[in-house]
C-alpha atoms as one frame of an Amber mdcrd trajectory, in Angstrom:
protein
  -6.939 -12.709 -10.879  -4.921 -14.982 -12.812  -1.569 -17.143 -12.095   1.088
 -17.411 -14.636   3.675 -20.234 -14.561   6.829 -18.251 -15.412  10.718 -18.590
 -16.036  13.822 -16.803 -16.672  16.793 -17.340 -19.658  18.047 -19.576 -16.511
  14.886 -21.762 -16.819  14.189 -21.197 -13.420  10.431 -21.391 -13.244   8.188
 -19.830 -10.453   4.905 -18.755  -9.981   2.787 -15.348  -9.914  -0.762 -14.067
  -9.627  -1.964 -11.109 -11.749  -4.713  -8.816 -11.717  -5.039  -9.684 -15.598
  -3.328 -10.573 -19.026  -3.088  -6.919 -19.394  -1.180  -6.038 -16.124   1.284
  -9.127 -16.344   2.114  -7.253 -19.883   2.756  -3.797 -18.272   4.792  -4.830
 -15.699   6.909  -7.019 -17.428   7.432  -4.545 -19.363   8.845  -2.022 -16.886
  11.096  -4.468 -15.135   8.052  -4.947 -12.169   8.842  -8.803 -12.077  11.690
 -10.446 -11.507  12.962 -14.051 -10.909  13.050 -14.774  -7.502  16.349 -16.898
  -7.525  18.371 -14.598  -9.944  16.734 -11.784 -10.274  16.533 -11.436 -13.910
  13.894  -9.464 -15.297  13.952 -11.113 -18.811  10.277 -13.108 -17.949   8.548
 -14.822 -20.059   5.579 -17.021 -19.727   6.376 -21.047 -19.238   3.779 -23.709
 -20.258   1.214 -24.302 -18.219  -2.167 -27.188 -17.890  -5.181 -24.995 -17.502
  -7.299 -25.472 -14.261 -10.543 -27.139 -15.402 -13.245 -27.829 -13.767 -15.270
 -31.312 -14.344 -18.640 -31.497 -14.234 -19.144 -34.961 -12.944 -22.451 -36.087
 -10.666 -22.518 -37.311  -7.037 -22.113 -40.779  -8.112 -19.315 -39.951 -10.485
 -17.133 -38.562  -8.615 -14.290 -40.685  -6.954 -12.430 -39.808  -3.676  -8.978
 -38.775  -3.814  -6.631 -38.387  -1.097  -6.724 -34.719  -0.344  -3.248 -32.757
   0.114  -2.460 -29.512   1.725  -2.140 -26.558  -0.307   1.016 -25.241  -0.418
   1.497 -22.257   1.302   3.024 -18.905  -0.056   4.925 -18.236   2.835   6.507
 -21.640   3.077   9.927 -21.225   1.995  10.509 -23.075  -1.783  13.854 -23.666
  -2.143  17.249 -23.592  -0.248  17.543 -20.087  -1.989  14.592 -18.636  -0.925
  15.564 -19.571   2.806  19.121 -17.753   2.114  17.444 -14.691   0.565  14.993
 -14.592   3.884  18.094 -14.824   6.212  20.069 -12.267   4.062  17.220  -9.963
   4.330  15.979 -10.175   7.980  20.232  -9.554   9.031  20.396  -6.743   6.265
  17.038  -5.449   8.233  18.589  -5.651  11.881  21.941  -4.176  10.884  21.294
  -1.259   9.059  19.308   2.039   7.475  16.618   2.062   5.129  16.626   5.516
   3.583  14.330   4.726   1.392  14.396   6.963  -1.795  16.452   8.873  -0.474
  19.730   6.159  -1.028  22.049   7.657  -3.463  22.311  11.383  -1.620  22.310
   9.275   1.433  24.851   7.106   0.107  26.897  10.063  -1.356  27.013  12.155
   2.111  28.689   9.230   3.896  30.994   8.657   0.953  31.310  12.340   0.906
  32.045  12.784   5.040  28.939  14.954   5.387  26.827  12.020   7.131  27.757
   8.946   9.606  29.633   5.999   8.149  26.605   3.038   7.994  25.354   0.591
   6.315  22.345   1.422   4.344  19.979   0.274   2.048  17.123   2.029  -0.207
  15.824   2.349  -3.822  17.548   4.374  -6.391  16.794   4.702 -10.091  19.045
   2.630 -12.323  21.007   5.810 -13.927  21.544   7.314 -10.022  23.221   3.737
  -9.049  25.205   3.879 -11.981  26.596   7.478 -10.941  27.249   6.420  -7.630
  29.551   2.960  -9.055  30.850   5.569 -11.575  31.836   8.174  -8.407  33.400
   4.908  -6.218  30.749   4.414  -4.340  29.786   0.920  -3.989  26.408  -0.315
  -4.287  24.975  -3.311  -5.328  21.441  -3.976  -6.369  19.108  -6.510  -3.933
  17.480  -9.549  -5.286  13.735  -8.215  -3.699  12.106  -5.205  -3.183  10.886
  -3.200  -0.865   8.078  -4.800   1.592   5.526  -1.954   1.009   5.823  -3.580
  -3.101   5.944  -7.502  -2.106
């Protein structure tokens, strides 16, 4: 595994862990990561101090005051905390249809299903029909638990 300090055109800067140099490459570049407070997929890598590891004796080493890890499911940022709240209400109050969201989305524009609100993955060219056809739809800044 391997972490990458990253950021966005935005210079926000966040973190990620890889399975290798190799797989941060791939999905990168298929749109697989994203910025986490805008969304953008235009990644790069930010500078980062390598991790390395001393090799001091016993007698060398000095005590430090030890902190607490910080913990990935501690909230970062005022933003993250919004996009938690956003998602847990989006999660109570409607439909995941999962890839099945733009027929779904059609058939309720369309009369042939239940007016709802739903939410689900769609390719980027079947969105773009749907905004195209009046339907509204609007793209959500995570994705779907089963990829987190």
């Amino acid at each position: 595994m391997i972490r990458y300090s990253l950021k966005c055109p935005d210079d926000h800067r966040f973190e990620s862990w890889f399975k290798d140099s190799a797989s941060y490459d791939k999905l990168v570049k298929v749109g697989q990561v994203a910025c986490p407070i805008c969304g953008s997929e235009r990644i790069e890598k930010a500078i980062m101090a390598p991790a390395v590891s001393g090799t001091r004796t016993q007698n060398q080493k000095t005590e430090q005051p030890q902190t607490a890890p910080a913990t990935l499911s501690a909230p970062a940022s005022p933003a993250e905390v919004a996009l938690r709240e956003m998602r847990a209400h989006l999660e109570k109050n409607s439909d995941y249809v999962g890839k099945e969201f733009a027929s779904e989305a059609r058939k309720i524009h369309d009369g042939e299903s239940d007016a709802r609100a739903i939410w689900g993955e769609a390719t980027i060219k079947d969105a773009k029909e749907l905004h195209d056809d009046g339907i509204p739809v609007a793209p959500l800044p995570w994705m779907n638990r089963r990829n987190d």
